[in-house]
TORDODO-689049 format. One record per residue: residue in one letter; x, y, z of N, C-alpha, C, O in turn. Coordinates in steps of 0.1 Angstrom, whole numbers, plus 5000, padded with zeros to 4 digits. Example, Ala and Ser with C-alpha at 12.3 -4.5 7.8 and 13.67 -1.06 7.14 Angstrom:
# residues 2
A513249435078512349555078513249675078514249675085
S512849785071513749895071512950005079513450115080
***
This chain:
# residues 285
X536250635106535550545115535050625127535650715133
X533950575131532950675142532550565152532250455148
X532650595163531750505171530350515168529750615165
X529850385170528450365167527150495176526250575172
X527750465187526750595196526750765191525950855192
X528350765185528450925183527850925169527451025164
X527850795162527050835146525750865150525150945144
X524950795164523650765164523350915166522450975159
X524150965174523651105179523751195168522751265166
X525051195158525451255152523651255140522951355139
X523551145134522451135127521051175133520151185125
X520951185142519751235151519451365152518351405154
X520351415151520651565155520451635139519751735136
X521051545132520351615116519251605115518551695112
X518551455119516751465119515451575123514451635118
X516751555138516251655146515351855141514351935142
X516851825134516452015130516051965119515452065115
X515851875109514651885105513551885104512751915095
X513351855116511651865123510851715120509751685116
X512451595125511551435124511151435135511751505144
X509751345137509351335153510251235160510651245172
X510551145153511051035161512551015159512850905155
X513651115162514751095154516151015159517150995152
X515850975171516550885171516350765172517150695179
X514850685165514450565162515050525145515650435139
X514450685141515150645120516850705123517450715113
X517350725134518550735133519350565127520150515119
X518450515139519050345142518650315125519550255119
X517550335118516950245114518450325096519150275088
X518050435100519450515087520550405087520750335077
X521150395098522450355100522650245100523850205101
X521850165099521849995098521350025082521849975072
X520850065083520950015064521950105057522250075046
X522550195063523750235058525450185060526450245056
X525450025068526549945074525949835068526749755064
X524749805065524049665060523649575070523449455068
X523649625081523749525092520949535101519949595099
X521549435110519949495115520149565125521249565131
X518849645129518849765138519649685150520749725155
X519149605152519149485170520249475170520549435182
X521749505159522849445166523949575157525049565152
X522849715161524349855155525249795169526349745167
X524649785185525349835194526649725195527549715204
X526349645183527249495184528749525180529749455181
X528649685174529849645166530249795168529449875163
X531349825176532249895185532550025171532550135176
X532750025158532850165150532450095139532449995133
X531650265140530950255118531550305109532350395112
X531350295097531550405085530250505084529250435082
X530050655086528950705090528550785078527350795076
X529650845068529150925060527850875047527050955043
X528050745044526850735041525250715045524250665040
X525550785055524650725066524150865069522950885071
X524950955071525351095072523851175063522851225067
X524651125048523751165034522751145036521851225035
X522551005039521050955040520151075051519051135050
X520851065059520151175070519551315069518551385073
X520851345060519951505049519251505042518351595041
X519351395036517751365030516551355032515651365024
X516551325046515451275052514751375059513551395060
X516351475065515751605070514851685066513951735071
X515451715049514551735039513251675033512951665022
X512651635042511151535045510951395036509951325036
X512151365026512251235020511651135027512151105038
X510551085023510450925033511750835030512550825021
X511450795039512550735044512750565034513750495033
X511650545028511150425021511550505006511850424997
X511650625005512550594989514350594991515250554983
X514550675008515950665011516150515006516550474995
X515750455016516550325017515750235006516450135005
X514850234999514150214986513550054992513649954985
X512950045002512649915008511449965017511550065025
X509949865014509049905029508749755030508649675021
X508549755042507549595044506049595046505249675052
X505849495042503949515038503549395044504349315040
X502849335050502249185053503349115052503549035043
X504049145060505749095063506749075049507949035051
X506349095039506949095027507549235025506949335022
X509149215026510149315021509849385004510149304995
X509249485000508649544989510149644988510949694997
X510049644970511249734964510249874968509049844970
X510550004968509850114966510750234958511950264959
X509650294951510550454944509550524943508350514945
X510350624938508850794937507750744927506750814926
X507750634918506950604912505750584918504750624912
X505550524930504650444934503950504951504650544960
X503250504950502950534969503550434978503250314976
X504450484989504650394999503550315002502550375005
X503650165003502250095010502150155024503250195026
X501550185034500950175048500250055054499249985051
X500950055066500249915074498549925072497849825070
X497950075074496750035069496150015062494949985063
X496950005049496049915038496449715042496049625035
X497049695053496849555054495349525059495049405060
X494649605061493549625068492449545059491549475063
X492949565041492649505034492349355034491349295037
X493549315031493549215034493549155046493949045043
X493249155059492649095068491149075066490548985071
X490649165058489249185056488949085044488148995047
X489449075035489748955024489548825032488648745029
X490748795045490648665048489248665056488548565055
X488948775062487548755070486648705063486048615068
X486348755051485248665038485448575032484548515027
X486648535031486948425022487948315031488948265026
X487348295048488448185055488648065046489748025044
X487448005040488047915034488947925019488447915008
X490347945019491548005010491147994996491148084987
X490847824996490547824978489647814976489347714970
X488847904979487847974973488048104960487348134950
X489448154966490048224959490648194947491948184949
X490348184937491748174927491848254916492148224905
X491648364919491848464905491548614916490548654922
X492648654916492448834924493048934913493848904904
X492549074915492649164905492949304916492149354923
X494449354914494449454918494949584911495849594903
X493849694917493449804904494349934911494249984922
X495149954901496350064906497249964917496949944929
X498249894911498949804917499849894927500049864939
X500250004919501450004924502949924930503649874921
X503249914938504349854942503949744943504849664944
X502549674942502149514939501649464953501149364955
X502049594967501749514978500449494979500249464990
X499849504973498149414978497849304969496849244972
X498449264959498349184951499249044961498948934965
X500449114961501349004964501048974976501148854977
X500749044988499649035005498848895001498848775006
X498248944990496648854985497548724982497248624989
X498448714974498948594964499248494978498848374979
X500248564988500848534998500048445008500548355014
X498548485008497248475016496948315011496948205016
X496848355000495448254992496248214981496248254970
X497248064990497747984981497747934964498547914955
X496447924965495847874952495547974941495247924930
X495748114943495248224935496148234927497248184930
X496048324911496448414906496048544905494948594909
X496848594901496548774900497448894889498548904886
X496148974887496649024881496549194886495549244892
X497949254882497949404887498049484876498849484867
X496749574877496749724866497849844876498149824888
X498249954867498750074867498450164857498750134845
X497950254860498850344845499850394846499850504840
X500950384851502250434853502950274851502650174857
X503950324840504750224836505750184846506150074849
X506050264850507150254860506550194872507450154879
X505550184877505250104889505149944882505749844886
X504149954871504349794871505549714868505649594868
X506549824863507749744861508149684871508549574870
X508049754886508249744898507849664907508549594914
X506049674904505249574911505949424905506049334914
X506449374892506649314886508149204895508349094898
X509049354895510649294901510249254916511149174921
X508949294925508649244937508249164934508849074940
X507149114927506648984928508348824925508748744932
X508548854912510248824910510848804924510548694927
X511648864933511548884942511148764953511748674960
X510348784951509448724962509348564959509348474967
X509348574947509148404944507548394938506848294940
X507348494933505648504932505348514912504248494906
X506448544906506348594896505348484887504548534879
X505648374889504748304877503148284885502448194881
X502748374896501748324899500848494897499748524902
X501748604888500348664885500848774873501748724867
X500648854869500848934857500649104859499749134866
X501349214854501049314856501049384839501649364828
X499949494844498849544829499049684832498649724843
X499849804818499749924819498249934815497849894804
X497549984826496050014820495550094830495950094841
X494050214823493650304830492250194838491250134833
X492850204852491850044859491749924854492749864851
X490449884852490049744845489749804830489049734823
X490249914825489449864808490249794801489949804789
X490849734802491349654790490949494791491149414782
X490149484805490449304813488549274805487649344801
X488549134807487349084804487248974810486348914804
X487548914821487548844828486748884841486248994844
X486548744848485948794862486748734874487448644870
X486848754886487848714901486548734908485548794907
X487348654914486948614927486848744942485948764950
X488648814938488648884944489249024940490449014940
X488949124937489249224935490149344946489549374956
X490949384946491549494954491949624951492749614942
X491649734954492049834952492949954967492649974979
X493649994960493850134972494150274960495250314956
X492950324957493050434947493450554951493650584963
X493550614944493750804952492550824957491550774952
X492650904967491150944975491551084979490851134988
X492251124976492351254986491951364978492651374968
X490651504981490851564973491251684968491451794973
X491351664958492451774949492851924960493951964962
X491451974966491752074976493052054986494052124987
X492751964993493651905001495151874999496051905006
X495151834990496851834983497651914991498651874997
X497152044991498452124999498652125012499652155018
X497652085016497652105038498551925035499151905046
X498751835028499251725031500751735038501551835035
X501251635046502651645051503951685039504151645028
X504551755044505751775032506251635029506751625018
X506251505040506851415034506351345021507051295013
X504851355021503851285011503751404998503951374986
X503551535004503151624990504051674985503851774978
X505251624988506751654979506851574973507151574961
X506751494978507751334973506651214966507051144957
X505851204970504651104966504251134954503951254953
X504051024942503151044932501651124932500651064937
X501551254925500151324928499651194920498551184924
X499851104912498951034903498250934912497350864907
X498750914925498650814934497650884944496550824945
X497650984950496751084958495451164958494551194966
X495651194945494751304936493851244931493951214919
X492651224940491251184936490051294932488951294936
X490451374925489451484923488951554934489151554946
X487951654923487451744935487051714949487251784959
X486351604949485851554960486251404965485551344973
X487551364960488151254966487351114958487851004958
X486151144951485951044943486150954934485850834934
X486951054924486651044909487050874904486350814895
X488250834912488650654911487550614918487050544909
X486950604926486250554934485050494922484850374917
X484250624919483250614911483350474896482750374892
X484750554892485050444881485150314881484950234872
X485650284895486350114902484650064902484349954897
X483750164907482450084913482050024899482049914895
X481750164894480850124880481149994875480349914873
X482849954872483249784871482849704875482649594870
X482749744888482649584899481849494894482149374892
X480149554892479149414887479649344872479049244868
X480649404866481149294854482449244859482649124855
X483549304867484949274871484149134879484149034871
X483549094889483349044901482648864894481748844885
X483148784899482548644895481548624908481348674920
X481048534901479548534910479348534924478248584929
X480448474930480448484943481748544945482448504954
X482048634939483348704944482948834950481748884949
X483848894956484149034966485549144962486749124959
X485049234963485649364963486249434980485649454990
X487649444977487849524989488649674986489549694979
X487949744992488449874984488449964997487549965005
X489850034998490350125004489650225011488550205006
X489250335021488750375023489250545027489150505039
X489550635027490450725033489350795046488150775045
X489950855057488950875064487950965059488051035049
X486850945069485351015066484750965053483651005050
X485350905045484650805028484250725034483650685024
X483950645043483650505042481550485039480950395032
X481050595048479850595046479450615030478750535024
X480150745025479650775009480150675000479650644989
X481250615005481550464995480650354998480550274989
X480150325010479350225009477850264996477250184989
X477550394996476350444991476750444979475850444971
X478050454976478250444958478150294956477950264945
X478350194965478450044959476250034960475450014950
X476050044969474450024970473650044958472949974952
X474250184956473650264942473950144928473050104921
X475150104928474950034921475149864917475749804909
X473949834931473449694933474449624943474049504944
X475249644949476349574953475949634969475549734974
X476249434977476349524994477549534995478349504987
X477649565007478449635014478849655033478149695043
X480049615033480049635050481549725049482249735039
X481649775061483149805061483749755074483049715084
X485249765074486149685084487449775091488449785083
X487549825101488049885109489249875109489549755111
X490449985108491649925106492349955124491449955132
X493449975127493849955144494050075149494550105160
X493550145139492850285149491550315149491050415154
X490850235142489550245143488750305135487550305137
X489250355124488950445113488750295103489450195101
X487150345096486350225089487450265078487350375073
X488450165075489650145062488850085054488250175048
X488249935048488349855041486649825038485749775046
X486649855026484749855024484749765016485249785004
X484149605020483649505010482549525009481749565018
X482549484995481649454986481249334976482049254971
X480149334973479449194963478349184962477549234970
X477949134954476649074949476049034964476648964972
X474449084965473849074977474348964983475048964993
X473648854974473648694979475048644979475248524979
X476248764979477548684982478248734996479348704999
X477748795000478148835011478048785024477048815030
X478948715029479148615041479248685057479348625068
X479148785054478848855075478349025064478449075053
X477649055076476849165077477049245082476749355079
X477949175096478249305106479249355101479749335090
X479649465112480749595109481649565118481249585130
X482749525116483549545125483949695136484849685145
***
């Protein structure tokens, strides 16, 4: 048994010489999920059990995100399972989906969404969460995510309201939505190495690794859109920085407009798209 303060330091100090920047914030955040308790109330309770808590900290030192430590991220307030199978979601892909509700305020409008490389399901299930009335379905090609995306929707209480598909994108679907979502690999292949050791150790390359020039998903998602998309439906698709201009020019190219939507640093995240005459605002955030 350890007092709570001397684990805090104790676990900080391993972060530390790891080289975490913030290490006595994921101290707090280690040690409450290693007692079970929430961060708001370690200081509630006078001694911990620390060695599992300990472990977890070596791990992390060793640039593990901390989301396959504790195997939990939250996404549009929904607690998501996570593993190396899948990319951690980021708050900036909620960017998406605010951009979703921006086009489609009125909800059931929506009722059929399609998200391409599910992964952990969080843009599917954001969406499902959003737009009461919808179903959805999530592609992968990695079996092991949709198993996943699958036990989160489960989970959540969402399962009978959508489906997940081992498939390379949309080729296997014949259907059309309303609303389409993606967050593909964008990053390219060059790049891989300058990435954080937390991401280019640990993160699926199948999840990152957009070709030579960060396209190669990009290109394939568009070419779909004009058959994936119902008549008055929208595309929201991911944007990594500095893409947002050349992705809007890949949707143009092939008939589809286009705006993009600013995520809370200001970097254009989220480029909708649709059929000229479906597109409900112009401007750019």
């Amino acid at each position: 048994m350890v007092a709570t303060a001397d684990a805090l330091k104790a676990i900080a100090a391993i972060l530390a010489a790891g080289g975490i920047e913030e290490p006595r914030r994921e101290a707090r955040l280690i040690l409450a999920h290693a007692i079970g308790c929430d961060p708001s109330s370690l200081f509630s309770r006078e001694t911990v059990m620390s060695e599992a808590a300990l472990a977890m900290a070596r791990r992390r030192a060793m640039r593990e995100p901390l989301a396959y430590i504790t195997g939990r991220r939250e996404f549009w307030s929904l607690e998501l399972m996570v593993s190396p199978a899948t990319l951690i979601p980021r708050p900036d892909s909620e960017t998406l989906i605010e951009a979703a509700l921006h086009h489609r305020p009125e909800r059931a409008r929506v009722r059929t969404v399609l998200d391409l490389g599910t992964g952990t399901g969080a843009l599917l299930l954001a969406a499902l969460s959003a737009f009461d009335d919808a179903f959805g379905i999530g592609t992968d090609r990695i079996a092991a995510a949709t198993a996943l995306a699958r036990a989160n929707a489960l989970r959540l209480g969402l399962g009978a309201r959508c489906g997940f598909v081992v498939a390379d994108w949309a080729a296997p679907l014949a259907g059309s939505f309303d609303l389409v979502l993606s967050n593909p690999p964008y990053i390219p292949s060059p790049a891989l190495a300058g990435l954080m050791p937390d991401v280019a150790r640990f993160e699926p390359l199948s999840a990152l690794d957009g070709g030579l020039d960060g396209f190669d998903a990009y290109r394939c998602i568009i070419a779909d859109l004009p058959r994936l998309l119902a008549p008055a439906g929208i595309a929201v698709i991911e944007a990594g920085i500095g893409q947002a201009a050349q992705l809007m020019a890949l949707a143009t190219a092939a008939g589809l407009a286009a705006v993009s939507h600013a995520d809370l640093a200001g970097v254009p995240r989220a480029i909708v798209m649709s059929a000229p005459e479906g597109m409900r605002e112009k401007t750019i955030w």
